[in-house]
NUFIZA-50127 format. One record per residue (C-alpha): y, z, x. Coordinates in steps of 0.001 Angstrom, whole numbers, plus 500000, padded with zeros to 6 digits. Each point is the difference from the previous one (the first is absolute). Layout:
N
YZX...
END
This chain:
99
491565511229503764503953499769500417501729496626500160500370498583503050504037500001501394500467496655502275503350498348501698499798496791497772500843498238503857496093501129500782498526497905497123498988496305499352501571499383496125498990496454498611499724498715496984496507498939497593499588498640496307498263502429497836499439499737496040502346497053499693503339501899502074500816499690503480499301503994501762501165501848502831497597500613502475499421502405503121497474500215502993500292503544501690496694500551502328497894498208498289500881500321496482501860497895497466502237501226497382501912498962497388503559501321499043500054502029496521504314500272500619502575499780502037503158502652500361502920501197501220499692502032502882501741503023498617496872500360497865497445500462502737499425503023499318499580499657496584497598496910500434497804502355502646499626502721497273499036496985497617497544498502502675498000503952500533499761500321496025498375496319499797497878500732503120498371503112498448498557497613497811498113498716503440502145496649500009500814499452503733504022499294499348502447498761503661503946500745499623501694497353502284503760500825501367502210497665500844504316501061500467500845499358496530496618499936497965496925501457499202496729498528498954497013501275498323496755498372500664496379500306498539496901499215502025498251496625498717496516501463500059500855502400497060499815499257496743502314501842498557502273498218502499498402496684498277500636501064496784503655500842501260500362496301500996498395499007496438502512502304498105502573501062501852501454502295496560496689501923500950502370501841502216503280500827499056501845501206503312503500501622497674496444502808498133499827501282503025504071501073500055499154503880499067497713500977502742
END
């Protein structure tokens, strides 16, 4: 499944207390996600080839787009999303450079 692409003005962000840290949320259509990064916008692209690598893996991944930043976003059902949350050096955004 590819990553779902959304105008970051069409979602609800809050904020929730997971594992001792405060988290960035998102509701999008009834789901709730939490963000794994947040970017530059010149690196959209880059982040979207990122997000369809991760997604092959089945994890259902959002890219939110605001005028100046980017953010990537893991659904809260999955647990590799969990484990994300858990131990965040699980996923090192700067491997993913050479795609």
């Amino acid at each position: 499944m590819l990553p779902l692409v959304i105008n970051e003005k069409q979602v609800f962000i809050f904020k929730f207390w997971f594992d001792g840290r405060i988290q960035n949320g998102m509701h999008f259509q009834n789901d709730l996600f939490c963000q794994i990064g947040m970017f530059d916008i010149g690196e959209r692209s880059r982040i979207y080839q990122i997000a369809c690598k991760l997604a092959q893996t089945g994890t259902l991944l959002a890219i939110t787009c605001s005028d100046t930043t980017c953010r990537l976003w893991g659904n809260l059902r999955d647990e590799t999303v969990k484990q994300l949350l858990v131990n965040p050096s699980l996923l090192k955004i700067e491997s993913f450079a050479r795609l």
